[in-house]
N, C-alpha and C positions, 0 to 999 in steps of 0.2 A: 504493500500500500504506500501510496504517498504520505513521507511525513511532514511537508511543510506546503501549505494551501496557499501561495500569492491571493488578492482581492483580484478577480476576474477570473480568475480560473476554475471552473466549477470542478472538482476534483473525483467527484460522484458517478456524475454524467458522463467526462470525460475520459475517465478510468474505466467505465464499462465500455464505452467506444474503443479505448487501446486494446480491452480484453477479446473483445468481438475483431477486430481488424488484425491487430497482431497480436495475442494471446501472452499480452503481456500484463502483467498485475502488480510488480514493484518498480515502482520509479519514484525520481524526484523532480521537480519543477523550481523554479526559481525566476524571478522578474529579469528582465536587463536592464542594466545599469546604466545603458544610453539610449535612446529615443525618448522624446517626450509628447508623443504622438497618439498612433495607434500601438496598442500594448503587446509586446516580442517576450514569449518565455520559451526557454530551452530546458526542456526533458531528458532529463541522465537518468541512463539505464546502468548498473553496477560501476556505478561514478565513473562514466562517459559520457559527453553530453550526443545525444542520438540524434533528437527531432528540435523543430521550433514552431511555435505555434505561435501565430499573431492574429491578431483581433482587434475591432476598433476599444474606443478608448470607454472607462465606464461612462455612463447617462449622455452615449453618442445615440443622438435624437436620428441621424441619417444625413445624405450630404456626399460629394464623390470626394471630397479631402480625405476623409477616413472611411473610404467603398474598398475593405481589404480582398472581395471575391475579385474586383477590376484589377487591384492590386498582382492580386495570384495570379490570372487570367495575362496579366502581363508579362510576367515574368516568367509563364509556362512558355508563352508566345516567343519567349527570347532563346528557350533552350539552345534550339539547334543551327543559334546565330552567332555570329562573333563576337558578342558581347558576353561575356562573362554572369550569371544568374545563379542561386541556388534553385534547387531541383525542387520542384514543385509536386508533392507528392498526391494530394488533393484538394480541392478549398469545399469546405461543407455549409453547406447552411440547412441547419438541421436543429431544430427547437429544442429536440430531444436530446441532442448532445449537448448545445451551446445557446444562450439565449438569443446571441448574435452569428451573424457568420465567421467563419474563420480560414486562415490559410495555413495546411501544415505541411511540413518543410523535410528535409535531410537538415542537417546539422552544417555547416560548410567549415570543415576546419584553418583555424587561421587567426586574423587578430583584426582589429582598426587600427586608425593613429586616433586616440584619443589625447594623449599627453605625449609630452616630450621622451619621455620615457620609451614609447611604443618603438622608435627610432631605434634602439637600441636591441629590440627583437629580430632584425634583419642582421643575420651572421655575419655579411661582411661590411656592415655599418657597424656605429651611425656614422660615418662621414660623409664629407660632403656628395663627394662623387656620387655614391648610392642612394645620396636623399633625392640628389638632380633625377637620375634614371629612375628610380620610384617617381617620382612628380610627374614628368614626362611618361610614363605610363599610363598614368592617372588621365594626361592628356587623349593619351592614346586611343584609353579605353571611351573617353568621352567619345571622341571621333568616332568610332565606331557605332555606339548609338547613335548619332546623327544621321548614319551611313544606311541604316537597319531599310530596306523597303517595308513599311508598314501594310502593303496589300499582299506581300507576299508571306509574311507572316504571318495575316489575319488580322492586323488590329486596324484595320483601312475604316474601320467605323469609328474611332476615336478621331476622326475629321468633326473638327465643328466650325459652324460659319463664324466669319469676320479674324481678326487678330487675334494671337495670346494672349499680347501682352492690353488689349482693348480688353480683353475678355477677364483676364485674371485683374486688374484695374477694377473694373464693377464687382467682380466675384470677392476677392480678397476686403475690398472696402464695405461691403454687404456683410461677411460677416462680423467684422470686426461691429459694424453698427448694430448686427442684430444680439452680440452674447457682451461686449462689452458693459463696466458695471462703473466706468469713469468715462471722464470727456477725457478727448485724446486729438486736438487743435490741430499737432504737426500732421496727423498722420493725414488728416483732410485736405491740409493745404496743399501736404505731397502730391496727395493723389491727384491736384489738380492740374500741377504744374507736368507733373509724368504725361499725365493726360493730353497736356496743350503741347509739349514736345515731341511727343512718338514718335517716332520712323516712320515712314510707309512701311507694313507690312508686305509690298508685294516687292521691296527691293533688297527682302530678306530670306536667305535658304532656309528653307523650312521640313520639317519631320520631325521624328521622334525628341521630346523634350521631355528630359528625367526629371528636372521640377528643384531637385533637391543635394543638387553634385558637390557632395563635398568628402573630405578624407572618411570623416568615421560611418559615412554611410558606404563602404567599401569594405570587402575585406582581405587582408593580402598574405600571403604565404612568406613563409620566412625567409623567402628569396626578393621579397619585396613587390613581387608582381603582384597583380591586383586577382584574386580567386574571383571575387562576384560582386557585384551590385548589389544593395540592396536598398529598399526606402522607396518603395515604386511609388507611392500613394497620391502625389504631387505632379506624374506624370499627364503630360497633354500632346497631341499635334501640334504645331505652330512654331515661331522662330524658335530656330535650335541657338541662337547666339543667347537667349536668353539665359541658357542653361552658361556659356562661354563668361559671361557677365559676374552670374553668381558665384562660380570658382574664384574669379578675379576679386571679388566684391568680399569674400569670406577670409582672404589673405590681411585686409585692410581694418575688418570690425573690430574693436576694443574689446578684449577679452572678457570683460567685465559684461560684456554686454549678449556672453553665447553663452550658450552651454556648452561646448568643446573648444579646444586650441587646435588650431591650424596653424602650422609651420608658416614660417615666413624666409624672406632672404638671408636674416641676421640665424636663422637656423641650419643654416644650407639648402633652402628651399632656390628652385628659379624665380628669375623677376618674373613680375606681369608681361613687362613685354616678351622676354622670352617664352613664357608659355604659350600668352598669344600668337608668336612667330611657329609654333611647335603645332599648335591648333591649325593654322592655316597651312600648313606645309602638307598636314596627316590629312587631311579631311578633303582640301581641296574646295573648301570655302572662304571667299573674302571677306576678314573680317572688317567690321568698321561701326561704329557707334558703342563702342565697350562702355564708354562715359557712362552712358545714356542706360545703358543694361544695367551695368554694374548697381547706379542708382536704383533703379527697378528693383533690384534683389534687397539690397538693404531699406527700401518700402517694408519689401514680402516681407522681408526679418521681422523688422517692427511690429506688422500686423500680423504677424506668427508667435510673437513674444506676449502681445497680449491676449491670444486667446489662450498660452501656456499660462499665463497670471490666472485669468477666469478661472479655465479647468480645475485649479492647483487651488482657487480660492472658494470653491462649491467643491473640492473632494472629489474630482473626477478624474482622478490620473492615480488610481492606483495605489500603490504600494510605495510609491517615490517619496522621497524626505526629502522635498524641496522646502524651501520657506515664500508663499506665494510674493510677499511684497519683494523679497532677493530675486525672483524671478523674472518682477514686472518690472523692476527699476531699467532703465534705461530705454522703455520704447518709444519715447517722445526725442532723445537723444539718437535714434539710430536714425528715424525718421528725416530730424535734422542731416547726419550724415549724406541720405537719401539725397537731400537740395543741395548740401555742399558741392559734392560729384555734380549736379547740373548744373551748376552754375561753373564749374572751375571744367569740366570737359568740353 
């Protein structure tokens, strides 16, 4: 039997489904320790971790941010691509096992970069050279999704009219007005000024957008290459620089102001431009308006931080020992950030 029950994991239910599907009846589960999203536990079978099972987050009302069957459905869709994915074993939605749906997983062995620390898991790091070639992979692998034909994969229905970044604008500032529980001035004003600058979206290479590309939604093998993707939930059609932007944009945030560290130059990380130069070399797309994305992303931050404040301040995220107002401090500052970038690009 399970000895330790996380809040979300109905351990009853779910342990008759392990019995019934793989006849198995000891294990253990445990939360992860990074997302702060939809909720990731990993199930060890005689202290190995086996499976992972992800589900939205608790008193998730519905919504495609946290739609983990779209999620699963994505990432089965990527197997047999050159992108890197965990293996998608099934996604259930089944009342009788789980209240919500869920997506369960293989295990993918390997690690994040969550801290500086992590750097030092790659045997023939951490030095410079192998954090370049790590980073640069990271680039690589991003191109790759870019590269995905989405109709031959199947996921040619995640086409939706008009722009991303038009579209994530309305969606991202909807929610943020509809669960927010303070006034938040910057994040309106941003969204106007994003809004009046855009791009044309039709002078932009467009496909597969991960939503959410950064190191600790990765995981890499101890040789530093990247094993898989994970963190679909964010994913859309539409400009893929967007995704180019937020890498760039997450090199830049005040630490104080994430929940993970991301290497920088002063770590042996690449410059921006050089990743950017690595991006368009790999991909075969021109880049151009990084300013302008970048900005975009540290919006999305901001309006992603205050719905982690909400959640965290109504009890809906689980098992994490956050402290909601440590959480929510600085989303009116990233916000700011957000205009600096448009104004100085």
């Amino acid at each position: 039997m399970v000895t330790a029950v996380p809040a979300g994991f109905d351990a009853d239910r779910i342990g008759a489904w392990f019995k019934d599907r793989f006849d198995v009846t000891d294990f253990d589960v445990e939360i992860m320790s990074i997302g702060r999203s939809n909720l990731t536990f990993t199930i060890t079978i005689d202290g190995h971790p086996r499976w992972v099972l992800r589900r939205p987050p608790l008193g998730h009302s519905g919504g495609s941010a946290h739609n983990v069957a779209r999620e699963g459905r994505i990432m089965a869709a990527l197997h047999d691509s050159d992108v890197p994915v965990p293996h998608v074993i099934d996604i259930v939605d089944d009342p009788e096992v789980l209240d919500v749906p869920f997506v369960f997983m293989d295990h993918c062995p390997g690690f994040a970069i969550n801290e500086p620390a992590d750097w030092a898991r790659i045997p023939q790091g951490p030095g410079p050279d192998d954090r370049r070639s790590c980073a640069f992979g990271m680039i690589d692998t991003l191109a790759a999704i870019h590269q995905v034909d989405i109709d031959e994969v199947g996921l040619g229905d995640l086409r939706r009219p008009g722009g991303l970044i038009e579209r994530q604008l309305r969606r991202w500032l909807g929610q943020v007005e509809a669960i927010s529980m303070r006034e938040t001035p910057m994040i309106h004003r941003v969204h106007d000024v994003l809004l009046e600058a855009m791009p044309d979206p039709a002078n932009s290479p467009v496909g597969l957008a991960h939503g959410d590309f950064k190191p600790n939604n990765m995981i890499f093998t101890p040789q530093g290459t990247v094993a898989a993707v994970v963190d679909w939930e964010l994913t859309a059609v539409g400009e893929v620089l967007t995704d180019l932007g937020y890498f760039i944009a997450m090199l830049t945030v005040p630490e104080e102001y994430t929940s993970i560290w991301v290497p920088t130059p002063q770590d042996g990380f690449p410059t921006s431009e050089e990743l950017i130069e690595r991006y368009q070399s790999v991909s075969g797309h021109e880049v151009h308006d990084v300013g302008y994305y970048s900005a975009f992303a540290m919006w999305k931050l901001a309006c992603i931080r205050e719905g982690v404040y909400t959640r965290l301040a109504t009890g809906k995220m689980g098992d994490l020992d956050l402290d909601p107002e440590t959480a929510g401090a600085g989303v009116e500052d990233l916000a700011g950030q957000a205009l600096t970038l448009l104004e100085t690009s």
